[in-house]
Structure formats: C-alpha cells, structure tokens
C-alpha positions in Angstrom: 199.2 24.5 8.7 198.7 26.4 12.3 196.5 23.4 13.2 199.6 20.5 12.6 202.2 21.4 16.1 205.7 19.8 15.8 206.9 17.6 18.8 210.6 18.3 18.6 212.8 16.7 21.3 216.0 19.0 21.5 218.4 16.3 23.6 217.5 13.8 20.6 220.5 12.5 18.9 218.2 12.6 15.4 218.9 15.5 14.1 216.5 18.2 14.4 216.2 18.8 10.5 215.4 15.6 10.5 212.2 15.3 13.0 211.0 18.0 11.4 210.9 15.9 8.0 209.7 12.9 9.6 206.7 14.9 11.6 205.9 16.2 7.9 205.4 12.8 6.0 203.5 11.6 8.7 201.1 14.6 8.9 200.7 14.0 5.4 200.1 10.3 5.9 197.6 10.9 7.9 195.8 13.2 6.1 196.5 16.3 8.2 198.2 18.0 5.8 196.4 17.9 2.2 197.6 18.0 -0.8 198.4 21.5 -2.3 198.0 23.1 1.1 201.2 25.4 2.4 203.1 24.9 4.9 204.5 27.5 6.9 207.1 29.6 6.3 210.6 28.7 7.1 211.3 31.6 9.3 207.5 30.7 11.1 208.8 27.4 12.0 212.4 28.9 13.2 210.9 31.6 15.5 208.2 29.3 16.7 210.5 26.7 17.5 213.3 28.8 18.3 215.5 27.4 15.6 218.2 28.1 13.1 216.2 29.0 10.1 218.9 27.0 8.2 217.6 23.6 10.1 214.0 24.4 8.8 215.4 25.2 4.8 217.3 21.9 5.1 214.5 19.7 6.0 212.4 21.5 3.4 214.7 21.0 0.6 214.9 17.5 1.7 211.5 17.2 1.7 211.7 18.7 -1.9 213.8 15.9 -3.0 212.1 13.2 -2.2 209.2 14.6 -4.1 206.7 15.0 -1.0 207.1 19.3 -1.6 207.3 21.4 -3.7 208.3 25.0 -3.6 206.9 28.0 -5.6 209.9 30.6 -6.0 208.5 33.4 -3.8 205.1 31.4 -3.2 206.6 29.4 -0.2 206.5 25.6 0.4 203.4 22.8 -0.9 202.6 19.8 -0.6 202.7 18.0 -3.5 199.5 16.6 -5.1 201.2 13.1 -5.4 203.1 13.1 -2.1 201.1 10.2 -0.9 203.1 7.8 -3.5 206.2 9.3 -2.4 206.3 7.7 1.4 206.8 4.8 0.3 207.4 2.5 3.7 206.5 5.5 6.1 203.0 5.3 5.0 202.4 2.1 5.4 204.3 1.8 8.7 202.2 4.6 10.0 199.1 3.3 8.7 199.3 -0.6 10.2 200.4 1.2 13.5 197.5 2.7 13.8 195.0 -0.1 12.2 196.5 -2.4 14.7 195.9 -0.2 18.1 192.3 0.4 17.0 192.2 -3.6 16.0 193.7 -4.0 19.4 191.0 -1.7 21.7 188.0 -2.8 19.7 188.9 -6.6 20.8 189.6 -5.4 24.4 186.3 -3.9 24.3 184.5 -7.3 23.7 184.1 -6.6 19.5 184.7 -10.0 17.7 187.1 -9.6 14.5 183.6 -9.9 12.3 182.3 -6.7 13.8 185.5 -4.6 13.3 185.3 -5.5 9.9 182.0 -4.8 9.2 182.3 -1.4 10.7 185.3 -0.5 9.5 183.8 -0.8 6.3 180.6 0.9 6.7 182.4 3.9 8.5 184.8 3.8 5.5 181.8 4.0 3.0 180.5 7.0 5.3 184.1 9.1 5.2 183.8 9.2 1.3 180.3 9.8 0.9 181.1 13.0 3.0 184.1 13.7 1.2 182.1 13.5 -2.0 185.1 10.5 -3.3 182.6 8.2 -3.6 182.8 6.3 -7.1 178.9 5.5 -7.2 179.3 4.8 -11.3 182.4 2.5 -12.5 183.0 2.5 -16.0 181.5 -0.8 -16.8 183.4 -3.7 -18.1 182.4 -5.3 -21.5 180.6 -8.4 -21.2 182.9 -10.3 -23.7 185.6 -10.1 -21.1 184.8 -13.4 -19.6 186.6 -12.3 -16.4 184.8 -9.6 -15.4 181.4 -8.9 -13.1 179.2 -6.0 -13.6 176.4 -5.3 -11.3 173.9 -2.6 -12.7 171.5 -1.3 -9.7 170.0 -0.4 -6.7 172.4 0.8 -4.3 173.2 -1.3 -0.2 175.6 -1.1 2.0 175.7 -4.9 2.3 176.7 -5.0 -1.5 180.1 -3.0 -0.2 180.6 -6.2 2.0 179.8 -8.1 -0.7 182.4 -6.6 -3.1 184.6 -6.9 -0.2 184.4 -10.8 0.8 184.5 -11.3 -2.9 188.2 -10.1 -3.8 188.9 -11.4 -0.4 187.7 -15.3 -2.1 189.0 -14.2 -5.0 192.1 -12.7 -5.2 192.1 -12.0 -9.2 189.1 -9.7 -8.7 190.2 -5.9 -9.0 187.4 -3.2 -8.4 188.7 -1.5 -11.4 189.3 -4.1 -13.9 187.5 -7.3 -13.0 184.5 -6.0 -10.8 182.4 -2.8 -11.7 179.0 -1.4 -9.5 177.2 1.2 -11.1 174.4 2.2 -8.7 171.5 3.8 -10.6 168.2 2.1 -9.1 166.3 -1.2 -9.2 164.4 0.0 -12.5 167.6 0.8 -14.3 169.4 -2.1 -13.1 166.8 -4.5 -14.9 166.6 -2.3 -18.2 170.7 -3.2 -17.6 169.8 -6.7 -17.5 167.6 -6.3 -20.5 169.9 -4.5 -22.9 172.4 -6.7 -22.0 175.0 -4.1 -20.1 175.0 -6.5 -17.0 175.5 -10.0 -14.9 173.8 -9.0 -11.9 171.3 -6.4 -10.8 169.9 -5.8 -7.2 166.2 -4.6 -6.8 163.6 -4.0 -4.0 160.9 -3.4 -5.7 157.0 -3.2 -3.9 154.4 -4.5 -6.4 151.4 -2.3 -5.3 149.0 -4.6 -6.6 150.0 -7.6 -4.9 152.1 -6.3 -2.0 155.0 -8.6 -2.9 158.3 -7.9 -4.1 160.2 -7.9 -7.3 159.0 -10.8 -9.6 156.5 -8.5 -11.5 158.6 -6.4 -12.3 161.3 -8.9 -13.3 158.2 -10.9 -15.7 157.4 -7.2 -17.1 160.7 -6.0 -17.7 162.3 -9.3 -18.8 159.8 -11.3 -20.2 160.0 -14.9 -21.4 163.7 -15.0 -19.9 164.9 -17.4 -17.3 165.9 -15.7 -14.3 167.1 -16.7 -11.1 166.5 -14.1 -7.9 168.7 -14.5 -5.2 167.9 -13.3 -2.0 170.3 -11.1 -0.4 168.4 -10.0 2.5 164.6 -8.4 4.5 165.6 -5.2 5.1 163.6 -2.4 7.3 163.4 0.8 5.3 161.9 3.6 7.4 162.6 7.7 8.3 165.4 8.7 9.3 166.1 12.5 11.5 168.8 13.9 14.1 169.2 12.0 16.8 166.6 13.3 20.0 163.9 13.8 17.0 163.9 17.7 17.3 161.8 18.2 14.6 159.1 15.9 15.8 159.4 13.4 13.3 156.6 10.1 14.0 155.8 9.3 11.0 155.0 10.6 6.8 152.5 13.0 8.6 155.5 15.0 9.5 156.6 15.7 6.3 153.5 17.8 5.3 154.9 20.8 8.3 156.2 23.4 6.1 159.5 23.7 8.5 160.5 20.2 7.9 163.0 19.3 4.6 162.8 16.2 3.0 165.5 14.8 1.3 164.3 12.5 -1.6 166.0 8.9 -3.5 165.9 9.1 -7.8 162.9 8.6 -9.8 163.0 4.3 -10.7 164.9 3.4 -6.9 163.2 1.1 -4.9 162.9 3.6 -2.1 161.2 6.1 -4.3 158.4 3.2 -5.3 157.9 2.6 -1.4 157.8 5.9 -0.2 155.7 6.9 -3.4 153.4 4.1 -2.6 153.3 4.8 1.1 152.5 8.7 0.6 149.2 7.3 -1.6 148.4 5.2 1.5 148.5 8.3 3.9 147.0 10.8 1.1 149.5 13.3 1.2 150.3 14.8 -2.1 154.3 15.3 -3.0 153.1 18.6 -3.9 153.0 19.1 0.1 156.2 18.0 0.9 159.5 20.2 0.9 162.7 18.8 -0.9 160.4 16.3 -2.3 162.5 17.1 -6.0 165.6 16.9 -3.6 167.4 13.2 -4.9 170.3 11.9 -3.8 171.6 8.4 -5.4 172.1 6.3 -1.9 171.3 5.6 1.5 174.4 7.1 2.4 173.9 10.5 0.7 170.4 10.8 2.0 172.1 10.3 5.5 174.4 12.7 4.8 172.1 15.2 4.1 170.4 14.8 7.0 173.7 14.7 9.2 174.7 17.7 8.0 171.6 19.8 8.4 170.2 20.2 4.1 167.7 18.2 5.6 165.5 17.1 8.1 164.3 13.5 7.0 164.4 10.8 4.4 163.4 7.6 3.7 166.8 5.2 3.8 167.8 2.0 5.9 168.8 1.7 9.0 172.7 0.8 8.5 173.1 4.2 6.7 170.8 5.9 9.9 173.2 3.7 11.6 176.9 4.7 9.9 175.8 9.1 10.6 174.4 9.1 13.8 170.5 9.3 13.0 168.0 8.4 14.9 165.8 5.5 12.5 161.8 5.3 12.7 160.9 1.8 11.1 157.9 2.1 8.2 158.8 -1.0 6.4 160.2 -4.3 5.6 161.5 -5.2 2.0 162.7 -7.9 0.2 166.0 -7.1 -1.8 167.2 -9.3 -4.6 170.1 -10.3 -6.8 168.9 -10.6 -10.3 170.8 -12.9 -12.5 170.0 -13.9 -15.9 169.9 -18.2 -16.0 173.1 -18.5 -18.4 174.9 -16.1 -16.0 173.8 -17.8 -13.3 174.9 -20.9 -13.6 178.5 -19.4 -15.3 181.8 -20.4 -13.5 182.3 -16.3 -13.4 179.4 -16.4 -11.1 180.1 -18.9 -8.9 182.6 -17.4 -6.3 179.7 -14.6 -6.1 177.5 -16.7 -4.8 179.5 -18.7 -2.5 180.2 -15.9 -0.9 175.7 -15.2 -0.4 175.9 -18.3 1.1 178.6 -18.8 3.8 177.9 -18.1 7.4 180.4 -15.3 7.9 179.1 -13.2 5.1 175.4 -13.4 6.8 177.0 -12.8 9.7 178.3 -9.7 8.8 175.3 -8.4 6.9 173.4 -9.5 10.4 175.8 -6.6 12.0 175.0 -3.6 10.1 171.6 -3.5 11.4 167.8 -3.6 10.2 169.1 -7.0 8.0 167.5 -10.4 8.4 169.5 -13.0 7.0 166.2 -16.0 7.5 166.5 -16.2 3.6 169.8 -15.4 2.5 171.1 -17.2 -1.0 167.0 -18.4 -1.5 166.9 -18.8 -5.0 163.4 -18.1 -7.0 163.2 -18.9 -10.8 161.1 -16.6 -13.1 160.4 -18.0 -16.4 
C-alpha cells in the first residue's frame, strides 16, 4: 500500500474520513489496490497525514460496512476478495471517466472510432494473457442447445473481434452461455468437427505436398461430408524478437546459435506444421534448436514469452508482435479458414456469424491489427 498516496484537501467541506474512503474505492477500482492486499495501518495513515487516528478507524469501519474491507482482529485491514461488486456506481463512474478521456485523446490524435476499438481490444487480450486470466478453454455448450455456438480451434486475435462484433449484432449472445471458444489447434478443431463437439473450427493448415492450404486436410479428416470453408483472412506468419533485434535474429538460421531460446506453438497448430515444414526446407534439425519442446497455446503467449525475456524468438503473427512491442520478421503468408459443416452452415444459428465475416467494418477492423489481408474475406469454398 506505500505505492497508493492519499490527496487529502484539509479546507474541504467533505469530511476528511470521508476522502479517505472515497480515495480507497477508487484505488481499488482501478486496480491499485488488489484484492487481499493490506492496507496500512490506521496509526500509519494518522502520522503520515497528520491526523486524528480516530478519522482513519472511522473511514475504515465504514469501509468495512459496505463490504469493500475487511479486518482481521490483530491482522490489520484487507481488501476484500469481492470488493469490486461492492462499488456499485463508483466503479462504473470511475471507469467511463477514464474510457471517455482516452476515447477523447485517441480522436484528437487523428484515430478513427474503428481503430480505438480494435486496439482497445487487442491491448485488452494482451493485459490478460500477462496476467495469466486468460480463459483459452470455455466449457463447451451442448450442441442440442439450438442457441448456442461453439468454435473448436486454432487460436487469432481477429476471432476476439469476431466474438466481439457478434454480441455486438447480437445482443442474446453471452460468452458464457451462448458463445464458447476453445482454442486447441487447427488439427483438433477438425477432429471437434468430426466427433461432433463443434459448429465452427478455424484452421491454417500448409499441405506440404501441394503448397496450398487447408482442403486436404479437411477431405482427410472429414471425408465424404459437405463442408463449407469460409475465409477469414491471408495472414503473414513470421519471427518474432525484442525490438532493435539484439540477438541477431534474420531468419530460422538463427535459431540453431546455442544462446538464442525458442519459444515453440502445440504439436497439431497450424504454426507448428509451418514452422515444422519450413525447418525441413532450411535442414535444421529441432534437435538443434533450444526451447524447441517449449509450447505455448497462442500468439499472444508466445509473444509474451518473448516480451518478458523466457525467450528470444518464436514463430507468431504480426498483431500479437504488434500488441508486446516486438519487432516482426515476415517468413510467410497463410490462408486461415472457418470450417463449418453444410447443415450448420446454412442454420439460422449461423447466420448472424457470418454477417458479421462479411460487412465492411468487421474487415476493416481485422485490416487494423496488422499482417491481415482482407482481398478474400467471407469466400466461401465447398468440399464434398
């Protein structure tokens, strides 16, 4: 608590008790103060302050009261695990002032209201994949429960966005009861599709015979069923290291240099077939390569490790390179897919889903995160 400071102003006519309280809940609202950390003591605050410890002891006790601390006899003062329910009106005045001052610069600056949205939420989708709050597996909805959509696959960011514009079209869909994401790889997501578990997948998946994308895999893996693939987007995969390269990162050559730590995607991702594929193409062995074992389950945890020095280098996109900072060496573009059986497809459940593929704004947006091309957007291919 010796990082929060309290602004008192002594010729106020609120009482002093009460700023105290006040300067509490909104440290709390914004996260300064966490739950279950202590605050300081009540004579700390008095002789800081130069105050009557019986103002501090009254604005803890009310704080008590209203549920936002608790107090451990002899333990000193908390704040409460569930305080953040207990603001009620304070939180959410707090929060829209500072949403709209941030809304208000970024416009000044020239940003159109599509790129502050976009941003907002791949920065969002940054702070909980370093917080480790990221919900990468939902529990899945049954399929029975006609008003639900379950995607089973490989992770992007632009699927976020997707989710996103979604509820925004439809206002019935929940991410906890009527839309679940369970991000576990484009070979996974069409076993999913196979067994059953799922509407929608999303793969990128490099057939190394023919250099094309996806529809092998799709005829192996579901054969004799109708399936449509929707385009989503290209997308440039390609290495991604600090910014100013210190490592001396130009390419997979670098990864063989016994200083440099790779950090890896999961066996059956997309990324792991490309760079996989790529490494037999440039005849280095992943025997050679340290953290090859390393896996992480998105673009945004491989960026993460990079950011925060476990590693040197992985293969990602550039949105996530983007979101931490990295610099981003391009190595490949890929075609990534929506994979939808034919009776799902051409479901009313669907519909709003794909709507939302095919508007303007939504490719707009996708446009903005960087390394996307948008030329084929909502293409539909049929594989029988």
């Amino acid at each position: 608590m010796n990082k929060v400071k309290f602004d008192l102003k002594y010729s106020s006519t609120t009482p002093l008790y009460r700023q105290i309280v006040e300067q509490i809940k909104k440290e709390i609202a914004i996260g300064r103060i966490l739950p279950g950390e202590r605050l300081p003591t009540v004579r700390k605050v008095a002789h800081s302050y130069n105050l009557n410890p019986g103002t501090v002891a009254r604005a803890y006790a009310e704080l008590e009261r209203g549920g936002i601390v608790h107090t451990k006899k002899g333990g000193g003062s908390f704040a409460a695990s569930d305080s953040d329910k207990k603001l009620g009106p304070f939180s959410d005045t707090h929060l829209s002032a500072i949403l709209n001052q941030s809304i208000r610069e970024g416009l000044s600056l020239g940003y159109c209201p599509e790129e502050l949205e976009t941003f907002f939420l791949l920065y969002l989708n940054k702070w909980r994949e370093e917080r480790g709050k990221r919900q990468l597996t939902e529990a899945p909805c049954p399929l029975k429960d006609k008003k639900s959509i379950i995607f089973i696959g490989s992770h992007d960011i632009a699927l976020e966005l997707l989710s996103s514009y979604l509820r925004r079209r439809s206002p019935n869909l929940s991410s906890h009861t009527n839309y679940a994401a369970s991000y576990v790889g484009s070979l996974k997501g069409l076993i999913a599709l196979e067994q059953k578990q799922a509407h929608i997948s999303g793969i990128h998946l490099l057939d190394k015979e023919t250099g094309g994308h996806n529809i092998p895999y799709v005829r192996r893996i579901l054969p004799g069923q109708k399936t449509v693939l929707v385009n989503l987007a290209y997308r440039m995969q390609g290495l991604m290291f600090v910014r100013g390269n210190p490592k001396g990162i130009y390419g997979l050559s670098a990864l063989r240099q016994k200083e440099i730590t790779f950090v890896n995607r999961q066996r059956g991702s997309g990324t792991r077939v490309l760079l996989d594929y790529k490494l037999r193409q440039a005849g280095i062995a992943a025997e050679e390569i340290k953290g090859y074992g390393y896996e992480v389950a998105t673009h945004l945890a491989a960026a993460s490790a990079i950011a925060d020095g476990t590693a040197d280098v992985g293969l990602g996109i550039s949105a996530a390179a983007q979101a931490f900072g990295l610099d981003f060496l391009p190595l490949s573009e890929e075609r990534y897919d929506l994979v939808i059986p034919s009776g799902y497809y051409e479901s009313d459940l669907i519909a709003p889903l794909l709507g939302v593929v095919n508007s303007s704004r939504f490719k707009k947006a996708m446009a903005l995160l960087g390394g996307y091309r948008t030329d084929y957007t909502g293409e539909i291919k049929i594989v029988e």
